[in-house]
C-alpha positions as CSV (number, residue, x, y, z in Angstrom):
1,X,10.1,-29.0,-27.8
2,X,8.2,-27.4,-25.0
3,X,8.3,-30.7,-23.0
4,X,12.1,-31.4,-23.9
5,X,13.1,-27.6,-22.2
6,X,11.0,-28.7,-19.4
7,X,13.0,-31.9,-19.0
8,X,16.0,-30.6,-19.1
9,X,15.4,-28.5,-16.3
10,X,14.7,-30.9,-13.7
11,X,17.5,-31.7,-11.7
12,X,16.7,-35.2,-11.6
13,X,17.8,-35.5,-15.3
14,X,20.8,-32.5,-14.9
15,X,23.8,-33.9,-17.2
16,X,21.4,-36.0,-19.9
17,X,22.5,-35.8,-23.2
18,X,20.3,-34.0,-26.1
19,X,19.2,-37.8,-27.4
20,X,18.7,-39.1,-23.9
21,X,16.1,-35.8,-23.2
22,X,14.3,-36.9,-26.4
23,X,14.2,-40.4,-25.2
24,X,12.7,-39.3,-22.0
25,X,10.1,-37.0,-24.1
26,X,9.1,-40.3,-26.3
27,X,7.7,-42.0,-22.9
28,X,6.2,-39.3,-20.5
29,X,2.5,-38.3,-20.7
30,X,1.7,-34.4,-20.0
31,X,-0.9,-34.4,-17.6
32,X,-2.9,-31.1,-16.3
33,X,-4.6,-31.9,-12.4
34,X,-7.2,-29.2,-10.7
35,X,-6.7,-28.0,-7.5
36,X,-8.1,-30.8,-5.3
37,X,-8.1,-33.0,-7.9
38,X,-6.7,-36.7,-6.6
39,X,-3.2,-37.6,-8.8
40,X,-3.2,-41.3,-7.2
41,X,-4.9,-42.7,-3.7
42,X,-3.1,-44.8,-1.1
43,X,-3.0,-48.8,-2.7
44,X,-3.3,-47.4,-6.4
45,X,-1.1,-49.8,-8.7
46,X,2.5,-48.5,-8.9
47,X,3.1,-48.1,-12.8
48,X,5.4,-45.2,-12.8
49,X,6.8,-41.6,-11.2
50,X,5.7,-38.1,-11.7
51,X,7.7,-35.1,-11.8
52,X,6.2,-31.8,-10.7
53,X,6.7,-28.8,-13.6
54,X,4.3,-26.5,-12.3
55,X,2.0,-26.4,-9.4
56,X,2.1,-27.8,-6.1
57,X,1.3,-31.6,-5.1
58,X,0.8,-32.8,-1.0
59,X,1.2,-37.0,-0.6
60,X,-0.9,-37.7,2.5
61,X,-2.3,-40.5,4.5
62,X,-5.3,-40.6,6.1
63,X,-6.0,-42.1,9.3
64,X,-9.3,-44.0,9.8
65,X,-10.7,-41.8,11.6
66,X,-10.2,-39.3,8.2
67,X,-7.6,-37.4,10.1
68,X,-5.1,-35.9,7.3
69,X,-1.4,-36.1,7.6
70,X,0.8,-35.1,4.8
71,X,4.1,-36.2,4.7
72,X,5.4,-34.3,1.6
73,X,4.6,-31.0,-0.5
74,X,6.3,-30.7,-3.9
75,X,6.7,-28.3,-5.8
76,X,8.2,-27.5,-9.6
77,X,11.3,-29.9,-10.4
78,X,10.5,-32.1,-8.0
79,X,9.6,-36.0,-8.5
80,X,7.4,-37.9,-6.5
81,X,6.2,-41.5,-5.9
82,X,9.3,-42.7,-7.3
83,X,10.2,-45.8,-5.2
84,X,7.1,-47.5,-7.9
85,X,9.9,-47.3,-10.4
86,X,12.3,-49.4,-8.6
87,X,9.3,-51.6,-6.5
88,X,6.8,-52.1,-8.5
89,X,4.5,-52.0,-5.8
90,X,1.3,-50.2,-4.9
91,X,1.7,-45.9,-3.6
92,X,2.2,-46.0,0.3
93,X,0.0,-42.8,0.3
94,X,-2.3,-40.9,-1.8
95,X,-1.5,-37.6,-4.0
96,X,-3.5,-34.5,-4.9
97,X,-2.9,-31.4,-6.5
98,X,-2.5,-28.6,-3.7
99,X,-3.5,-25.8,-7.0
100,X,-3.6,-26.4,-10.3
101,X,-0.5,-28.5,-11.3
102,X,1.3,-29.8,-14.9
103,X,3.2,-33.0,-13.9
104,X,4.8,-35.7,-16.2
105,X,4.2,-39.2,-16.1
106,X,6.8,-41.9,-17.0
107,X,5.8,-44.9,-17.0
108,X,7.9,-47.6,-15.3
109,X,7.7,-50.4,-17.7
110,X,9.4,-47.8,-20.1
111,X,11.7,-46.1,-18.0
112,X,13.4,-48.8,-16.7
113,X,14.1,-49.8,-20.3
114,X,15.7,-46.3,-20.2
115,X,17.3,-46.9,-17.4
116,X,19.0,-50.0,-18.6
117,X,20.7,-48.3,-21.0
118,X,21.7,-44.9,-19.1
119,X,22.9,-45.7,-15.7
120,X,23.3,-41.6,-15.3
121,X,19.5,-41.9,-14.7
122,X,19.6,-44.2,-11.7
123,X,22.3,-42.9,-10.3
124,X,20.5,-38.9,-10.6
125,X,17.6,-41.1,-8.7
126,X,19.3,-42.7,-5.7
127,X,20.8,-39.1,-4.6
128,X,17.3,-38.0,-4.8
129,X,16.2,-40.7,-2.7
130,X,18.5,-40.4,-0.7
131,X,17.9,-37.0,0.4
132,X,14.0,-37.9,0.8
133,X,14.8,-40.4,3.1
134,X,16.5,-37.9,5.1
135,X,13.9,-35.1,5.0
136,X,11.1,-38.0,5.9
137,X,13.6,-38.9,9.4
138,X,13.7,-35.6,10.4
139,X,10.3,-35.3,9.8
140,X,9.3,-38.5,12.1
141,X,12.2,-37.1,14.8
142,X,10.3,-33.8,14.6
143,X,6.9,-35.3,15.1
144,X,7.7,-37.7,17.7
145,X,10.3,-35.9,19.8
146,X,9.6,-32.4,19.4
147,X,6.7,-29.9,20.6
148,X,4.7,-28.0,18.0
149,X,6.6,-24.7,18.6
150,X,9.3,-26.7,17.8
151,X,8.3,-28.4,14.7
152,X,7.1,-24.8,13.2
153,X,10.6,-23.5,13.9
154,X,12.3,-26.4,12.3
155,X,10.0,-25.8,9.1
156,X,10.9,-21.9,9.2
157,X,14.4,-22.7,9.2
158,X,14.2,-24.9,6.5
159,X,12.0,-22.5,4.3
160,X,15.0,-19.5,5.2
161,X,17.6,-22.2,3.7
162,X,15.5,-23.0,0.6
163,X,15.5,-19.2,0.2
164,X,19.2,-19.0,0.8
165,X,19.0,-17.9,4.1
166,X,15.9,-15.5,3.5
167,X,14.4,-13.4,6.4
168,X,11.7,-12.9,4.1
169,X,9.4,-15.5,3.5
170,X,6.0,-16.0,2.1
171,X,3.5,-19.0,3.0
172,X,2.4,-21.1,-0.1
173,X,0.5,-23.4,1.6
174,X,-2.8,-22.4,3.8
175,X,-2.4,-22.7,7.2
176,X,-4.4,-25.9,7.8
177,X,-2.4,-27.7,4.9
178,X,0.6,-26.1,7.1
179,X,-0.8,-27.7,10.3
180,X,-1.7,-31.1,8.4
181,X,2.6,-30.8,7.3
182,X,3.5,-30.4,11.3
183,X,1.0,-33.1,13.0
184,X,-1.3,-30.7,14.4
185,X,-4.7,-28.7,14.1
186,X,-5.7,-24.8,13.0
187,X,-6.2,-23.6,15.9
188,X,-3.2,-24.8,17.9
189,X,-0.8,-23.8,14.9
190,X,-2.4,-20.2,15.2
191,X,-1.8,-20.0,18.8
192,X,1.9,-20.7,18.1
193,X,2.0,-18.2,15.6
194,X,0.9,-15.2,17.8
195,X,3.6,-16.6,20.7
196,X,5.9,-16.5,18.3
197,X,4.9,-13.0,16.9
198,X,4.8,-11.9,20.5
199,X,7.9,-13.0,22.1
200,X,9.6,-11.6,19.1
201,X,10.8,-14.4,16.8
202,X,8.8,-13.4,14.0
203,X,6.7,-11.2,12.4
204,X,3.4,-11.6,10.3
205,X,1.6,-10.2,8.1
206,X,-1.1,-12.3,6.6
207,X,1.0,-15.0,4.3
208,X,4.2,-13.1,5.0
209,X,6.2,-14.3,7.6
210,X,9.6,-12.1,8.6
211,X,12.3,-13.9,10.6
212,X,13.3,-12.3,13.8
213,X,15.0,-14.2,16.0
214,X,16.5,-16.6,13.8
215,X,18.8,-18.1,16.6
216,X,15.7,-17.9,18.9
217,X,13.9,-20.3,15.9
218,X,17.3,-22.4,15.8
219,X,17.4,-22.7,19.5
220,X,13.6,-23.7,19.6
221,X,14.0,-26.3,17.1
222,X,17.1,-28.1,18.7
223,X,15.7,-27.6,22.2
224,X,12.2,-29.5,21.3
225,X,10.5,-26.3,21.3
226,X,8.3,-25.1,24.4
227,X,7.9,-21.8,24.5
């Protein structure tokens, strides 16, 4: 029962009857990760999805050189590596647990069976690929067009909106996972903080970040963001 409520609540599977939630519950394995602990690694065998229900997860890639860039941070509700179901193919990048995470596993073999016989399903999983593949262009546009300031504003913005439009907001990933997210290092990412603090946009308070200037952030994020 405990992993039926906790089906129900993911968005992905929002209007699924009672039967097709048990269905769901027959396939998935419950898995428990530690923080650190690796989930997958880049060229793993594809054989299924995840779905977050508590915890956090980052999907990186690392560059030879062992440089870290994470390209996605989920959180509870949210699915990740998905594309395996419909591809078949190996993970494009590597997961790890952020803190200590429950996820599900479905595997693909079995949930295209299900997916065969409720098209609700696939059609709940294109939207939400659809909307990755739009958070992963603004996140190349970001890196490759815009300065760092920039790039920090644009997240800001988009943590204010997640919080419906929050002044308020609270930091649930350390700062180097933070500058790992936005393409840069620590130390630069701190700099930009205390500009920020200083010319008034925001203010800070260890995690706690409070929201100024939002216009200011809006207007550094469109502009390409030099301060």
């Amino acid at each position: 029962m405990d992993i039926i409520k906790h089906i129900a609540s993911v968005p992905l599977f929002e209007g699924l009857s009672e039967k097709q939630q048990e269905e769901l519950a027959m396939i998935v394995t419950d898995q428990v990760y530690k923080r650190g602990q690796s989930i997958f690694s880049e060229g793993d065998e594809g054989r299924g999805f995840y779905v977050v229900i508590t915890g956090k997860v980052k999907i990186f890639k690392l560059s030879f050189e062992g440089k870290e860039q994470i390209l996605h941070l989920f959180g509870p509700g949210e699915p990740f590596a998905e594309v395996a179901v419909f591809t078949g193919q190996h993970f494009p990048a590597s997961a790890e647990a952020v803190e200590e995470s429950r996820v599900f596993f479905f595997p693909r073999d079995s949930f295209v069976d299900l997916i065969k016989r409720n098209t609700s399903i696939a059609l709940s999983m294109l939207a939400v690929l659809s909307l990755r593949l739009q958070r992963f262009t603004h996140l190349i546009d970001d890196l490759s067009l815009k300065e760092v300031p920039g790039r920090l504003s644009a997240y800001l913005i988009y943590l204010s909106e997640q919080e419906g439009g929050a002044i308020d907001l609270e930091l649930t990933i350390t700062k180097s996972q933070l500058a790992s997210l936005l393409g840069t290092i620590p130390e630069t990412l701190s700099r930009i903080f205390n500009k920020m603090s200083k010319q008034g946009y925001i203010k800070m308070e260890g995690p706690r970040i409070k929201i100024i200037d939002r216009e200011g952030l809006i207007n550094l994020a469109e502009a390409g963001g030099r301060l």
